[in-house]
C-alpha positions as CSV (number, residue, x, y, z in Angstrom):
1,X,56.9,55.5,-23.1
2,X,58.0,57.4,-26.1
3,X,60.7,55.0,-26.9
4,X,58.1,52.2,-26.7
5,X,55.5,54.3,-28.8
6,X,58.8,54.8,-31.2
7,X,59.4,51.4,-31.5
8,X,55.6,50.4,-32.7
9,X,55.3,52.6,-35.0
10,X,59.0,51.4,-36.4
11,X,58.2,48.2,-36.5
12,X,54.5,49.3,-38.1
13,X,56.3,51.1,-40.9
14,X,58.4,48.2,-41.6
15,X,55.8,45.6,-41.9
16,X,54.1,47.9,-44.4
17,X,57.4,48.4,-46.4
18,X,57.8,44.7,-46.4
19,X,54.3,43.8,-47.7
20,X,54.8,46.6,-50.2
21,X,57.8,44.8,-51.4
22,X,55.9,41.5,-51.7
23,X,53.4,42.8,-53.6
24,X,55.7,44.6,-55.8
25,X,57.2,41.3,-56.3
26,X,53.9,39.2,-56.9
27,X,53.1,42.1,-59.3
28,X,56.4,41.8,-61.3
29,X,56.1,37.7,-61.1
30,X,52.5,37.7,-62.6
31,X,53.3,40.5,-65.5
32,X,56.2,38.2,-66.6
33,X,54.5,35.1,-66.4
34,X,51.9,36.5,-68.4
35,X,53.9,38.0,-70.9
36,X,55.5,34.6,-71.3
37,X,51.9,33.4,-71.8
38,X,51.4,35.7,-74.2
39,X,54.6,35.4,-76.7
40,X,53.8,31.5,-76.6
41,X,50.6,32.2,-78.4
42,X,51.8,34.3,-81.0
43,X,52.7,31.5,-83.6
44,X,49.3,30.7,-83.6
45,X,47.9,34.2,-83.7
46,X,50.4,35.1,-86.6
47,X,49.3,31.9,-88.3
48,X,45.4,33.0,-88.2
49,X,46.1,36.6,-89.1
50,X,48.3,35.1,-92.3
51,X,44.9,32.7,-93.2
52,X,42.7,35.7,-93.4
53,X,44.9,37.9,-95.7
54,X,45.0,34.8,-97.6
55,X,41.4,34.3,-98.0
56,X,41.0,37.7,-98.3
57,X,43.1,37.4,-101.6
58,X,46.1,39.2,-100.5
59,X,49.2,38.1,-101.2
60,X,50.7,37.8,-97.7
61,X,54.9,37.7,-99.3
62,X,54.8,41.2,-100.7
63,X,56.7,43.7,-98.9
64,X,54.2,45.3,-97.0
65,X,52.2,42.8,-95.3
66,X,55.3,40.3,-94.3
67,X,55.1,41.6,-91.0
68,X,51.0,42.5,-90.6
69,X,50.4,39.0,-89.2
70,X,53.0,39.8,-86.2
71,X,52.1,43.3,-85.5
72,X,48.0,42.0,-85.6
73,X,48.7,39.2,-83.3
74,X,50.4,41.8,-81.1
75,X,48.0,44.4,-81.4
76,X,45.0,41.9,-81.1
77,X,46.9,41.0,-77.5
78,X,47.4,44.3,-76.1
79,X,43.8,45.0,-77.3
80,X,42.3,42.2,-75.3
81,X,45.0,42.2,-72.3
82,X,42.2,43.0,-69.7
83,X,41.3,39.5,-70.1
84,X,44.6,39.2,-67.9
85,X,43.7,41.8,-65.2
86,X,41.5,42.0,-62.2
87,X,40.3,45.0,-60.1
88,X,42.4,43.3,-57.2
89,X,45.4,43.6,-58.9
90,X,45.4,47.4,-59.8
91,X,43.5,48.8,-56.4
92,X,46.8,47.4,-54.4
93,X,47.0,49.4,-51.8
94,X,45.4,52.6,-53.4
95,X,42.0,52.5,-51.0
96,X,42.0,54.3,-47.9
97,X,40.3,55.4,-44.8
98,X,38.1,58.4,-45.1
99,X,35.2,60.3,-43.2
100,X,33.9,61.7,-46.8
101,X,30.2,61.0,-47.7
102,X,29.5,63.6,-50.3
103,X,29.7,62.5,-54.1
104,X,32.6,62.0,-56.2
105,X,32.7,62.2,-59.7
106,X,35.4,61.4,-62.4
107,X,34.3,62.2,-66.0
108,X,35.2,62.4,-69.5
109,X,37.5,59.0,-69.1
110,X,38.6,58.1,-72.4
111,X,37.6,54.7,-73.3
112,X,38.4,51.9,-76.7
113,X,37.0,48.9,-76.8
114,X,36.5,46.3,-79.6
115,X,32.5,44.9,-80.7
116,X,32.6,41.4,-79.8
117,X,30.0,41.0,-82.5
118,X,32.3,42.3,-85.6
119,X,35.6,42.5,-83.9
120,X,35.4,46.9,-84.6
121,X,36.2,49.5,-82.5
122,X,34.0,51.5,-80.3
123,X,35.1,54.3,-78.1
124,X,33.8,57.2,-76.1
125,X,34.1,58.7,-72.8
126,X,33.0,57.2,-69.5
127,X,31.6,59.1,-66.6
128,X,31.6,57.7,-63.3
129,X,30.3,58.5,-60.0
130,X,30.1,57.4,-56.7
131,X,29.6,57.9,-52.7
132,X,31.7,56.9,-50.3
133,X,31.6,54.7,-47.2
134,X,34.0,55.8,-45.4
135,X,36.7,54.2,-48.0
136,X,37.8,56.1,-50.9
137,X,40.0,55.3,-54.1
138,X,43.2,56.6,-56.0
139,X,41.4,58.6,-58.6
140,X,43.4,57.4,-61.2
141,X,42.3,54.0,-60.3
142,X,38.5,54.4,-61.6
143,X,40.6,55.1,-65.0
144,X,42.3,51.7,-64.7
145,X,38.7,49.9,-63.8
146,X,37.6,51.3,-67.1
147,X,40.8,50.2,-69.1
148,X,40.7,46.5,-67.1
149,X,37.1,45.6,-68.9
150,X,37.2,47.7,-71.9
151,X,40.3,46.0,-73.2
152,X,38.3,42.7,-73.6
153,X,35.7,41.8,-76.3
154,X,32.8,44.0,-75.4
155,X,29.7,45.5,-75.6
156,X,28.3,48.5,-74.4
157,X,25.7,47.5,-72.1
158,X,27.8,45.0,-70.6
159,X,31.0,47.1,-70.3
160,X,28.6,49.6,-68.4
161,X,27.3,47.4,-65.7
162,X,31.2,45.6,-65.3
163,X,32.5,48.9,-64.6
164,X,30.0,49.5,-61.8
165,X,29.9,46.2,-60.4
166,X,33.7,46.2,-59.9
167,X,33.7,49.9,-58.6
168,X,30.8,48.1,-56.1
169,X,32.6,45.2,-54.9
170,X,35.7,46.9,-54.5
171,X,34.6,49.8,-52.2
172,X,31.2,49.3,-51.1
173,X,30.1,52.4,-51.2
174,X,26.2,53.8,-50.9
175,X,26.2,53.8,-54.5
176,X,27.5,53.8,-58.1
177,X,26.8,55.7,-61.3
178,X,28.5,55.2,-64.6
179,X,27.5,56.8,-67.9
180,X,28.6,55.7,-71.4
181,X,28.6,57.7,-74.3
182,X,30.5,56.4,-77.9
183,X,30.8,55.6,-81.4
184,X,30.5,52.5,-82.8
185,X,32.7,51.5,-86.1
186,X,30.2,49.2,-86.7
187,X,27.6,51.3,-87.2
188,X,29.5,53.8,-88.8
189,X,31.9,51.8,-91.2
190,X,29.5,49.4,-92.1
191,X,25.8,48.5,-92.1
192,X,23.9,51.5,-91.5
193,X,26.6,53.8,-91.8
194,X,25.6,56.6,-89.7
195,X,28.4,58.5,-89.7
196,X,27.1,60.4,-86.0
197,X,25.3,58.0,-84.3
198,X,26.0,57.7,-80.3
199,X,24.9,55.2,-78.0
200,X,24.2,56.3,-74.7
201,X,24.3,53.5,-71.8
202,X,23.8,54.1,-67.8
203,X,24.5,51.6,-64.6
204,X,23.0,53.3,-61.5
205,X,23.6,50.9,-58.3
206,X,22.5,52.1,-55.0
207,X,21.3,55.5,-53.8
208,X,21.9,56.7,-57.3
209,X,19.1,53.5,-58.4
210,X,17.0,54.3,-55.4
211,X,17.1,58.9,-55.1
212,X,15.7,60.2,-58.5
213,X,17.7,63.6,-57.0
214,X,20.9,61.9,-56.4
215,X,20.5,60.6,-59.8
216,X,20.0,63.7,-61.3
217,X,23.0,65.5,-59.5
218,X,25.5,63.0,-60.9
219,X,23.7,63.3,-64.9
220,X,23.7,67.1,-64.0
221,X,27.5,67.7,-62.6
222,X,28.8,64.4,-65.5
223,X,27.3,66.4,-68.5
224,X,28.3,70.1,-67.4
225,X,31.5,71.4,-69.6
């Protein structure tokens, strides 16, 4: 009997070694094949960035801007590289079985972003909350959700509810909450120029849409230092 039981979980342990390998694999196949993706559209990147100085009326052959049209092509790329990543990807294997119902909360989750509307930074923190159904998630991995759609062209309200809805999908919990607070450089470096201006955004999904006193826990617990 116990060699039998022995030789289950054996052969258990193995199969889950094995399909960690393979995902480690898959993982390390699509990072290359995207960083090949990548480097092949840096010419034309380089090229653009080297037509705005231009028009700008910068002289792109002095010394210090030689290389600006290769480091903001790169830059641009790593800003923008969550167009390359899903929630799939980074939840591998980091969601697990749990008899916990009672609300968790991660706060104070730095996030940067770029305005899709003048191509500026915003940035803030992000407070998220949610409550389990009987599945739970790598803390660190709300972090990464954050980082997967805030390094794309953005805005606010839209960010907000993609954070959520991933958070949703992923888990299916009995609900999600995710607060936004930042500062826009658009609003600060240009245009208005309000030098302390914060925009406050909110997703509630769930309980936290449908218990004003669920609601109010997570804005309570979220904003207390």
């Amino acid at each position: 009997m116990n060699g039998h039981c022995n030789g289950t979980i054996n052969e258990g342990f193995s199969e889950l070694i094995i399909d960690s390998m393979k995902s480690a694999a898959h993982r390390k196949h699509e990072t290359s094949r995207k960083e090949a993706e990548d480097k092949s559209r840096l010419p034309a990147l380089e090229a653009a960035y080297t037509s705005i100085l231009s028009e700008l009326g910068e002289d792109t052959d002095r010394q210090g801007l030689l290389r600006t049209p290769l480091r903001a092509a790169k830059a641009m790329q790593f800003l923008t590289k969550g167009y390359h990543e899903t929630v799939e990807d980074i939840l591998n294997n980091a969601i697990f079985d749990e008899d916990h119902d009672e609300m968790v909360i991660v706060k104070d989750i730095d996030m940067f972003s770029l305005c899709e509307h003048h191509l500026v930074p915003f940035f803030g923190k992000v407070h998220i909350g949610y409550i389990p159904n009987k599945k739970v998630v790598g803390l660190s991995k709300l972090a990464r959700i954050v980082e997967i759609y805030s390094r794309r062209l953005q805005v606010q309200e839209r960010l907000t509810k993609q954070i959520a809805m991933g958070i949703l999908e992923a888990l299916q919990p009995k609900g999600v909450a995710v607060v936004i607070e930042a500062a826009h450089m658009c609003m600060v470096m240009r245009g208005v120029q309000k030098m302390n201006s914060r925009t406050v955004t909110s997703t509630m999904l769930g309980v936290y849409l449908e218990d004003p006193k669920t609601r109010e826990e997570f804005l309570t617990l979220s904003q207390r230092v």
